[in-house]
C-alpha positions as CSV (number, residue, x, y, z in Angstrom):
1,X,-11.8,-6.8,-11.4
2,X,-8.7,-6.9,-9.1
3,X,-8.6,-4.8,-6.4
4,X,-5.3,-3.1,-7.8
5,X,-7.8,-2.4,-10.8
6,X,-10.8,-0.9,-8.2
7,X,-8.0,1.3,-7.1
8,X,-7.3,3.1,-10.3
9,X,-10.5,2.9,-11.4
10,X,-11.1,5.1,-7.7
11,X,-8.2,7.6,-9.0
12,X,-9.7,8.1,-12.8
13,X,-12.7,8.8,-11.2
14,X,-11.6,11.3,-9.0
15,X,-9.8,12.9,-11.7
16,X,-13.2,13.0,-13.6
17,X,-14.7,13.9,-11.0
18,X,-13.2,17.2,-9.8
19,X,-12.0,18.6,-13.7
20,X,-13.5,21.8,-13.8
21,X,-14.6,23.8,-17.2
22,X,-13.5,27.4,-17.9
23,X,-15.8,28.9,-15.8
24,X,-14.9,27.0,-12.5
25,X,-18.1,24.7,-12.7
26,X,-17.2,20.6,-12.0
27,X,-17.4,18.8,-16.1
28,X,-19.6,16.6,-14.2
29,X,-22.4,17.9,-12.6
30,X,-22.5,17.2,-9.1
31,X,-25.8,15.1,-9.7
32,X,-24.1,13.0,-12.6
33,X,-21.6,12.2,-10.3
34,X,-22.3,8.6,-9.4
35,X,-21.3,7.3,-6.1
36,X,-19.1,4.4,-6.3
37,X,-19.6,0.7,-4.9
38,X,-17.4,-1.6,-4.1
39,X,-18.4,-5.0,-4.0
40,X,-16.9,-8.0,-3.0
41,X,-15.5,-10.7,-0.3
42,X,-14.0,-9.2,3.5
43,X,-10.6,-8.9,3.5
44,X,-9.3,-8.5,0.1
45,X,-8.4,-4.5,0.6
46,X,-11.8,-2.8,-0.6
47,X,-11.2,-0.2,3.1
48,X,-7.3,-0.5,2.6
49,X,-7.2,1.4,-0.8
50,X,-9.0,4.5,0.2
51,X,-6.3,5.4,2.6
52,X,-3.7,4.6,-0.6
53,X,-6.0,6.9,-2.6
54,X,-6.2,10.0,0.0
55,X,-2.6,9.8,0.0
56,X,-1.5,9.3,-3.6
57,X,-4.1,11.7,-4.4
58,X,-3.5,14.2,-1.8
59,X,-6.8,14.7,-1.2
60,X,-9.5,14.8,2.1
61,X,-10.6,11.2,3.2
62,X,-13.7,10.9,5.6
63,X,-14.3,7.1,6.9
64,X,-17.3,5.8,8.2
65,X,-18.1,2.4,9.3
66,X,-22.0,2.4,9.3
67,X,-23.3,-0.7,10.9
68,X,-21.5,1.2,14.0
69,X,-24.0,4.0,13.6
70,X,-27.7,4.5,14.2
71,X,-30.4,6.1,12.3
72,X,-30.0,9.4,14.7
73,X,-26.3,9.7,14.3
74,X,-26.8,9.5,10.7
75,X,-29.4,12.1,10.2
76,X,-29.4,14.1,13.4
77,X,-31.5,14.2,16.4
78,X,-35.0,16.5,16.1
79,X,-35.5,19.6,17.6
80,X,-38.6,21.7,17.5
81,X,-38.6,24.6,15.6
82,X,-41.6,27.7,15.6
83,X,-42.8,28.6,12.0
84,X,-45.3,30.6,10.3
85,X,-47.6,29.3,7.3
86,X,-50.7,31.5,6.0
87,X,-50.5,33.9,9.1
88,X,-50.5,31.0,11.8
89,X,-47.4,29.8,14.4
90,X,-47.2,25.8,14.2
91,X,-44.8,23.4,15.8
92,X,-42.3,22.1,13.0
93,X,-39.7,18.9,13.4
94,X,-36.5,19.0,12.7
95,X,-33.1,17.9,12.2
96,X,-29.5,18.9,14.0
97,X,-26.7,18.1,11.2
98,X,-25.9,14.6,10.5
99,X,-22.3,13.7,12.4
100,X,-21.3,12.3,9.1
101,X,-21.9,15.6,7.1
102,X,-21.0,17.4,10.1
103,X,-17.3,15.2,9.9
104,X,-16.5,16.5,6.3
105,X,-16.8,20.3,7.2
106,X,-14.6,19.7,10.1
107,X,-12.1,18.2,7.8
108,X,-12.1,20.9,5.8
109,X,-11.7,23.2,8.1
110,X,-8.8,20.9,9.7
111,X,-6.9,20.0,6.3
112,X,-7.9,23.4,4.2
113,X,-9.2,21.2,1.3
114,X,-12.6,21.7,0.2
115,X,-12.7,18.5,-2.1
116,X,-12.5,15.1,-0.6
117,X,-13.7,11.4,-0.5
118,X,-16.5,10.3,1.6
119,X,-16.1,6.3,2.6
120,X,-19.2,4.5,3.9
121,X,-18.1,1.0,4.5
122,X,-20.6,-1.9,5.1
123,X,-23.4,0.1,3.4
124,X,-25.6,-3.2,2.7
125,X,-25.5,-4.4,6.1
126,X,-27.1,-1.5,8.0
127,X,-30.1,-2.3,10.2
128,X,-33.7,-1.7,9.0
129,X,-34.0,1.5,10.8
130,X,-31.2,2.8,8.6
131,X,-31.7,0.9,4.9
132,X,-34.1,3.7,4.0
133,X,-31.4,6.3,5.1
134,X,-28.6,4.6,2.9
135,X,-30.8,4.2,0.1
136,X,-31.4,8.2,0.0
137,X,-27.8,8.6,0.6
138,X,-27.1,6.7,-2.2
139,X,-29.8,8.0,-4.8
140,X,-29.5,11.7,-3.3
141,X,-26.2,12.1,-1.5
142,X,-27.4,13.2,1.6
143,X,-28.6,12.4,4.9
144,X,-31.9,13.4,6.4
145,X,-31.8,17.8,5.2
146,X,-28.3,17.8,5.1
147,X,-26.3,17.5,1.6
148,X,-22.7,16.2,1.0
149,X,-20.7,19.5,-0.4
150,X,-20.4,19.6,-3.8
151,X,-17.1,18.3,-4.5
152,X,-17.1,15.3,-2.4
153,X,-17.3,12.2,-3.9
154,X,-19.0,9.5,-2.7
155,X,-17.3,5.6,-2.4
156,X,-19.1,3.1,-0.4
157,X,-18.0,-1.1,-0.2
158,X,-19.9,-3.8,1.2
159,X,-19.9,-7.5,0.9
160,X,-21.9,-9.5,-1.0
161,X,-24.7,-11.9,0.7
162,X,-22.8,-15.4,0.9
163,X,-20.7,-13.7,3.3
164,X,-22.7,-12.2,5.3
165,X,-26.3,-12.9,6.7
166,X,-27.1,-8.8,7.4
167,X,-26.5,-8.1,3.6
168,X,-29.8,-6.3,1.4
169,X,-29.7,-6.4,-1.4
170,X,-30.2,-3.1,-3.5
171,X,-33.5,-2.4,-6.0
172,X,-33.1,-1.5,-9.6
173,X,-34.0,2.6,-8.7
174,X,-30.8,2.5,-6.6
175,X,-28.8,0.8,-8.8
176,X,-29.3,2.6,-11.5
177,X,-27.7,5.5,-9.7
178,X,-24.2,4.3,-8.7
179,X,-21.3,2.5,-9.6
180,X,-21.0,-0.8,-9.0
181,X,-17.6,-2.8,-9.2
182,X,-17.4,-6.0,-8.5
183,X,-13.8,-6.8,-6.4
184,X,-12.3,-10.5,-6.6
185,X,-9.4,-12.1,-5.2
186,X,-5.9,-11.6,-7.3
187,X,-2.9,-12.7,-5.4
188,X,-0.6,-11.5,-8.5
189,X,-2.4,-8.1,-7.5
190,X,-1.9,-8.9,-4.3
191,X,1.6,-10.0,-4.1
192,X,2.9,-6.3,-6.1
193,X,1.3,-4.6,-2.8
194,X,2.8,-6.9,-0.2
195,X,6.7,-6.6,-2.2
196,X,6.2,-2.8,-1.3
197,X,4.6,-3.0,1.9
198,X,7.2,-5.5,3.2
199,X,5.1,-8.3,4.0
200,X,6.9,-11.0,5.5
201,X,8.7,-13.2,2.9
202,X,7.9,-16.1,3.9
203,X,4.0,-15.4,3.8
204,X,5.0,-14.3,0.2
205,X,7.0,-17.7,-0.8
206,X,4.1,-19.7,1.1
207,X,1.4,-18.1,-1.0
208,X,3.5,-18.3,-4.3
209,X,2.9,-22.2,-3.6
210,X,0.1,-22.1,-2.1
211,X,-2.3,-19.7,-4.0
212,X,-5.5,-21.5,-3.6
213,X,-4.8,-20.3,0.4
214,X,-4.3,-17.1,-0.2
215,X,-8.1,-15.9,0.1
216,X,-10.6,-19.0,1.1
217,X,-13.6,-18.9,2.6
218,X,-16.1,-21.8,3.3
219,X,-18.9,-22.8,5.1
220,X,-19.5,-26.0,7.2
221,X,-21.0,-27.8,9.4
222,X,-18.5,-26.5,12.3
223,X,-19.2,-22.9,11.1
224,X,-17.3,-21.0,8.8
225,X,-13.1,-21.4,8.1
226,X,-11.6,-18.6,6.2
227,X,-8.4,-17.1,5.3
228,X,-7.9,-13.3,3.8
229,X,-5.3,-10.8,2.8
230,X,-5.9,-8.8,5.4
231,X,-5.6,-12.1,7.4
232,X,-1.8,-12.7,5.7
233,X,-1.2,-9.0,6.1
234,X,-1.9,-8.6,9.7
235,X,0.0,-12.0,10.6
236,X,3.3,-10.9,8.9
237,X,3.2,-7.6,11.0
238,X,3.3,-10.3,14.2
239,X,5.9,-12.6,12.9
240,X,8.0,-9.8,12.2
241,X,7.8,-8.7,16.1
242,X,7.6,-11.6,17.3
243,X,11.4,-12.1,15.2
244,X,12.8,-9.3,17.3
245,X,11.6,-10.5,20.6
246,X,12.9,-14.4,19.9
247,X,9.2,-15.5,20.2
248,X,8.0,-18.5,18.8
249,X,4.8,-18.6,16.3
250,X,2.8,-21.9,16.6
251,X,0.0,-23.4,15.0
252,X,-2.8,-21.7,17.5
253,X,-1.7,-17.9,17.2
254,X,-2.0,-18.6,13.2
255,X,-5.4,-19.7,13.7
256,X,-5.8,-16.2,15.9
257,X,-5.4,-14.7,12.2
258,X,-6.0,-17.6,9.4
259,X,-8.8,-19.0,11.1
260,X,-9.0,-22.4,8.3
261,X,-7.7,-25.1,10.5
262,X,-5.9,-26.9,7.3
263,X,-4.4,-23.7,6.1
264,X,-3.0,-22.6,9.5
265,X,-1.3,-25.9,10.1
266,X,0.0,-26.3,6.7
267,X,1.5,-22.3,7.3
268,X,3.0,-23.5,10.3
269,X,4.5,-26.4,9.5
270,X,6.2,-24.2,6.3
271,X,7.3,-21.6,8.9
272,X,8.9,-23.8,10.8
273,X,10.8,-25.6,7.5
274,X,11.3,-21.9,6.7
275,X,13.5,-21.3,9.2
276,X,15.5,-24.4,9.1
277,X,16.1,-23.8,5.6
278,X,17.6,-20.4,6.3
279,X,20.0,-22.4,8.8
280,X,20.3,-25.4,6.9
281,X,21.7,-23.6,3.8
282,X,23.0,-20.6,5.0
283,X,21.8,-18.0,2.6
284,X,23.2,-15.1,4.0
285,X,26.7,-16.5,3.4
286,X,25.5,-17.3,0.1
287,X,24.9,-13.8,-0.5
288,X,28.3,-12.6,0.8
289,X,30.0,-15.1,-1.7
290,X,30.0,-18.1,0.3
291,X,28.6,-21.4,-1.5
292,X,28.6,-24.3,1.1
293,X,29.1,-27.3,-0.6
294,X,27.0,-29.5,1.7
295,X,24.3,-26.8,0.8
296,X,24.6,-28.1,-3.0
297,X,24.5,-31.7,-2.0
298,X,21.6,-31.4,-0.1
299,X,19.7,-29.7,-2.6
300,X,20.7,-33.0,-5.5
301,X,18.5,-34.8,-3.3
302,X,15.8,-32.4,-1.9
303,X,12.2,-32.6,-2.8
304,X,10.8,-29.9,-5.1
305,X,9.2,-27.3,-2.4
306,X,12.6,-27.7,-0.5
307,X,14.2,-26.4,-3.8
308,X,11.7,-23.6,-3.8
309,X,12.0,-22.6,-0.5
310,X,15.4,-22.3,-0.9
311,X,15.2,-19.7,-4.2
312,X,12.6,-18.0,-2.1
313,X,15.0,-17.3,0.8
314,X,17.6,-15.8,-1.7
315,X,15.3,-13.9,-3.5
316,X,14.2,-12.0,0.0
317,X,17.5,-11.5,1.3
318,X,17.8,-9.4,-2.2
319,X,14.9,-8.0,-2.3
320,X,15.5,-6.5,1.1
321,X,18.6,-5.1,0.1
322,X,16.9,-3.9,-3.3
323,X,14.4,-2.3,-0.4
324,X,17.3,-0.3,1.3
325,X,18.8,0.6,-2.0
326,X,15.8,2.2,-3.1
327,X,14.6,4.0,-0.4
328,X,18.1,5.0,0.6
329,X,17.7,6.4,-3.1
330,X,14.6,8.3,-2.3
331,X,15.5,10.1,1.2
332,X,18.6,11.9,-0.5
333,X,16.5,12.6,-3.5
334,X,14.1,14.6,-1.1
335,X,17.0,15.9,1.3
336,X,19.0,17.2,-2.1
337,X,15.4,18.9,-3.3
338,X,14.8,20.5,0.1
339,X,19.1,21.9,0.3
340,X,18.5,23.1,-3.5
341,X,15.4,25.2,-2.4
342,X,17.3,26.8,0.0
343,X,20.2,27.5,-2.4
344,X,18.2,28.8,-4.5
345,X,16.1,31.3,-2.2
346,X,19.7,32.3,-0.4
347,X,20.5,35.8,-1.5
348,X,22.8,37.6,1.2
349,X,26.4,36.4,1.0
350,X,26.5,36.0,5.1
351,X,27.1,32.9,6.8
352,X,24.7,33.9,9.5
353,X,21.8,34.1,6.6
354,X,22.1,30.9,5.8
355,X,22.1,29.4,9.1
356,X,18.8,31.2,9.4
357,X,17.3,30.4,6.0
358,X,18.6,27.1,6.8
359,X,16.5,26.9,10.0
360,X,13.2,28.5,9.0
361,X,13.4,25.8,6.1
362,X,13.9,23.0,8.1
363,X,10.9,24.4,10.6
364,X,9.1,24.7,7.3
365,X,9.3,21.5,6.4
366,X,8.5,19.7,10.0
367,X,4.9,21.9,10.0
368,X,4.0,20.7,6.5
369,X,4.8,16.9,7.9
370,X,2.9,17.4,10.8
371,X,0.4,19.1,8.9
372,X,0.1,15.8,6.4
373,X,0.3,13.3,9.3
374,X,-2.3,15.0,11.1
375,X,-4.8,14.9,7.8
376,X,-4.0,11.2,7.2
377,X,-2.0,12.2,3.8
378,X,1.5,10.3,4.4
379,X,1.5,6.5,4.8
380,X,3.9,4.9,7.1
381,X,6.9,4.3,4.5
382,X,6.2,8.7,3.4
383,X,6.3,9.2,7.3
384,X,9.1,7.0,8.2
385,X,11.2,8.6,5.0
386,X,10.2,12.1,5.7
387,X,11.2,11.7,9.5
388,X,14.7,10.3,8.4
389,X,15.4,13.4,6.5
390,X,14.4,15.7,8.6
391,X,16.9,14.3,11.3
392,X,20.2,14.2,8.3
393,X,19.0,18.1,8.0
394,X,19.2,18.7,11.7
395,X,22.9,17.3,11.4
396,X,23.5,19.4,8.9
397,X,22.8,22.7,10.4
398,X,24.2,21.3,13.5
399,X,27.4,20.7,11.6
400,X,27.3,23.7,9.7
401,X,26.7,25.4,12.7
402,X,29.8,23.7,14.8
403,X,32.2,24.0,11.5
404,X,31.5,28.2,12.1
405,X,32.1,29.2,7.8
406,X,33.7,32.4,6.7
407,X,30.5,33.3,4.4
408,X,27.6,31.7,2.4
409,X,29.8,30.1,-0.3
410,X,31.6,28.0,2.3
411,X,28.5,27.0,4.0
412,X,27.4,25.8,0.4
413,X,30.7,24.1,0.0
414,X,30.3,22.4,3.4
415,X,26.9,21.2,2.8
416,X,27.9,20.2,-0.4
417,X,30.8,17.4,1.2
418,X,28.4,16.5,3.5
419,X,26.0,15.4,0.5
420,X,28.3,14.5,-1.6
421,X,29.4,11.9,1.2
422,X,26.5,10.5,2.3
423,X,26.1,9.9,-1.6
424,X,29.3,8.1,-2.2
425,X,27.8,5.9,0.8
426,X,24.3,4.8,-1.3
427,X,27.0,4.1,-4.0
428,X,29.0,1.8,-1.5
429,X,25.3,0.6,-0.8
430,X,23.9,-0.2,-4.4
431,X,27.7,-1.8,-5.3
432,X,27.1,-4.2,-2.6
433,X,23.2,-4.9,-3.6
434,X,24.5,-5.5,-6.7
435,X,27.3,-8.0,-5.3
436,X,24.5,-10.1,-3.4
437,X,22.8,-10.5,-7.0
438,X,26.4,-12.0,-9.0
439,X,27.1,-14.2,-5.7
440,X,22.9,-15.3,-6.0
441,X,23.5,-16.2,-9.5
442,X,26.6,-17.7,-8.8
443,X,24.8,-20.4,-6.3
444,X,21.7,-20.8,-8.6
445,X,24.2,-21.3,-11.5
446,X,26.0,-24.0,-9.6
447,X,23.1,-25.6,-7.9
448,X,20.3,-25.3,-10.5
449,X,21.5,-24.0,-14.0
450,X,18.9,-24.7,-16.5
451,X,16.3,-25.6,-14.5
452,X,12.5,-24.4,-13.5
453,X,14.3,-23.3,-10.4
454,X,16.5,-20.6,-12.4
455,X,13.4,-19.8,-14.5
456,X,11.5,-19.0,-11.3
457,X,14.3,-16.6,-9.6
458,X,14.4,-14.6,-13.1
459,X,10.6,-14.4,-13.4
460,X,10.6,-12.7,-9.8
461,X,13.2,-10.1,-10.1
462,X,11.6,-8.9,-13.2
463,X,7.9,-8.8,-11.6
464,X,9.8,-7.4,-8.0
465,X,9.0,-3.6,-7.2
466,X,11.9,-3.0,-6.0
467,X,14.3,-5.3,-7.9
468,X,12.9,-4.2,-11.3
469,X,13.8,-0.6,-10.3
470,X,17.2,-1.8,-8.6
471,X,18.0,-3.6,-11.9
472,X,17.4,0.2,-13.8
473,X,20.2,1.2,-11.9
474,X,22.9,-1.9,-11.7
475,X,23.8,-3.5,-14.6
476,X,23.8,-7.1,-14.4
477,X,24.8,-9.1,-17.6
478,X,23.4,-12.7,-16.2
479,X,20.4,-11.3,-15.2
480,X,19.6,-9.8,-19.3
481,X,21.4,-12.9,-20.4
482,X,18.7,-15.7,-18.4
483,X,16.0,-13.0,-18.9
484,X,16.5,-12.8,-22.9
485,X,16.5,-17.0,-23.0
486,X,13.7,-16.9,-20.9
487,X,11.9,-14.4,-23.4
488,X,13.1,-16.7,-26.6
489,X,11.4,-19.7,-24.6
490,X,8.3,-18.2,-24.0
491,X,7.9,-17.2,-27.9
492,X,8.9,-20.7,-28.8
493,X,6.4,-22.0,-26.5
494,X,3.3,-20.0,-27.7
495,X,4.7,-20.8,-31.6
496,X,4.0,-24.4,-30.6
497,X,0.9,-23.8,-29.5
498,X,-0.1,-21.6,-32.6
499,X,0.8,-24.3,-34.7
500,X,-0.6,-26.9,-33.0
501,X,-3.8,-25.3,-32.7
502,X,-2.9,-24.6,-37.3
503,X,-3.2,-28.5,-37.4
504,X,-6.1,-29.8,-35.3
């Protein structure tokens, strides 16, 4: 399965997991409970989606890389200890607490949750001190004397042995007692993730092309060449610095991250078209309205992947403004929901109270962030969004504390304009998101209409994260127009294949 299907298959499981009868007892028994296994290539996201999971799920997360560990730091150092058996004193070994059991009580005690996920990545590639110690962990859920609480479940990944030399392999009594998934390479899975996560778009557009690169690994004679997600991933965070700093990236810091000598120059040399393309044709004047007519007259006469690179640039310019539109969207959702709380747990009809209700709220709500970010339970868009708001509230009662109101219903009224503003704004926002789109169409209309060009920019706005919830919002009559002919040509197409498949 995909990875985007491991992660669900991760969050049924800890719904199944942790449902509890009528008398408080797990519907699973804690020995039924079958850790999960992750298998497949490095790189495709296998450590990624835990951290996804912890925070979508709100839940405890404990990682543990355990080729980093030794046998004694997995089941504890001995210690003598002094019992009595059958009236006589002996000498008996054993164990201080495991750091890894001994790391899930301190995170309960740090996050107050006493139900979590334990992570053990690499498990198959631990030394041969420690393969007996992952085996029992595996068949008994515990290390050495020491148990993992009941209600922690247990997810482990490792990769399987063409890809690494260290891997052992697992008998049939251990197998028998986990879950194993087997994790392959989507990039349609892949590409959903990277439209949210803001992977650089033209890692994205390359990738659409170029999807046998998008997760390769081989073995030669010269070692091995390979090129990963996390690969892709970690390169767009650099391009996208190295943008703001008017740095240049080349062939050899590529290779620093796509380490397949073919790939990396054929990623460069697109880079580089890239942005001549977004010179050459002027997309952002596009979007304002602008269609150059040298822009259309190159195009008559460009090769095919020049045509694609070009859709591609339009579609990330909108799908960056989509981006803003959406999350602009988001932040007053959650500033409205925090000013309604307040409203509705304001009682005295003093100004002054609601400065102070105002205040404790606002201190509230910075503990329960810095609470989350401490426990690893916001990812970076949930920090960065959460940070924004909690500045627009600090202008608020700032404001409302310079503007001095006669009582609570002017305060309301005055946070009330202030919202009400800032909302007319995300209208002003979304109007001109929507604008982009009509002058997009316009160019694609005038410089492709009818082509596999215009089929290509349709297919991605409706498979977009954020233009398929953008397009919930703006109405667009082109867009439903090409998407309805588009629909009508895909039935026709698979009619012709029924009925071809009726005669032969």
């Amino acid at each position: 399965m995909n990875i985007k299907r491991a992660k669900q298959e991760i969050k049924d499981t800890i719904a199944a997991y942790l449902m509890k009868d009528e008398f408080g007892n797990y519907a699973i028994p804690a020995i039924r409970q079958r850790p999960m296994l992750l298998i497949g290539p490095p790189g495709v996201g296998k450590t990624q989606i835990m951290e996804q999971i912890s925070q979508e799920c709100q839940i405890a997360l404990v990682s543990y890389t355990i080729t980093h560990h030794t046998r004694q730091s997995a089941i504890g150092l001995p210690f003598i200890e002094r019992k009595t058996y059958g009236g006589r004193e002996y000498a008996v070994t054993e164990y201080t607490m495991s750091e890894i059991v001994a790391a899930i009580y301190n995170k309960i005690e740090q996050t107050g949750m006493p139900e979590g996920v334990l992570f053990i990545d690499e498990i198959n590639c631990v030394s041969e001190t420690l393969a007996p110690t992952m085996l029992q962990f595996l068949q008994g859920k515990s290390f050495g004397n020491h148990k993992i609480p009941e209600g922690w479940i247990i997810v482990a990944a490792g990769n399987p042995p063409e890809y690494n030399k260290s891997v052992r392999e697992f008998d049939i009594v251990t197998l028998d007692r986990i879950r194993s998934i087997q994790v392959e390479p989507d990039f349609d899975a892949w590409k959903e993730y990277a439209q949210q996560a803001g992977v650089h778009p033209a890692i994205c557009s390359y990738l659409n092309v170029r999807r046998q690169h998008f997760c390769r690994i081989e073995t030669t004679v010269d070692g091995k060449l390979f090129a990963t997600p996390r690969g892709w991933e970690d390169l767009s965070q650099l391009i996208e610095v190295y943008e703001k700093l008017g740095q240049k990236i080349d062939r050899d810091v590529v290779m620093e991250y796509i380490q397949f000598p073919k790939i990396a120059k054929d990623f460069a040399n697109y880079l580089e078209l890239y942005y001549k393309y977004q010179n050459d044709y002027q997309v952002e004047e596009i979007l304002a309205g602008s269609i150059p007519q040298g822009a259309l007259d190159k195009l008559e006469r460009a090769p095919f992947d020049e045509r694609i690179s070009v859709v591609s640039l339009l579609l990330s310019g909108l799908h960056e403004q989509f981006r803003n539109v959406c999350r602009t969207e988001e932040m007053l959702e959650l500033r409205m929901r925090k000013l309604r709380e307040l409203h509705e747990g304001e009682g005295d009809t003093a100004a002054e109270s609601v400065l102070q209700m105002f205040a404790s709220m606002l201190e509230s709500f910075q503990q329960e962030r810095v609470q989350k970010q401490e426990s690893g339970l916001l990812s970076r868009i949930e920090l960065r969004q959460i940070l924004t708001v909690t500045a627009m509230l600090e202008e608020d009662l700032h404001a409302l504390r310079g503007a001095g109101p006669a009582d609570a219903e002017a305060a309301w009224e005055f946070l009330r304009e202030r919202f009400a503003a800032d909302s007319d704004r995300y209208e002003e926002l979304l109007d001109t998101a929507g604008g982009m789109l009509e002058h997009a169409f316009d160019f694609m209309e005038a410089a492709f209409a009818g082509s596999q060009e215009m089929v290509l920019f349709v297919t991605e706005l409706n498979t977009g994260f954020y233009s398929v919830r953008f397009l919930q919002e703006y109405e667009c009559e082109r867009y439903y127009q090409y998407n309805k002919n588009l629909l009508f040509s895909d039935e026709e197409q698979e009619l012709e294949t029924l009925l071809k498949g009726e005669r032969l």
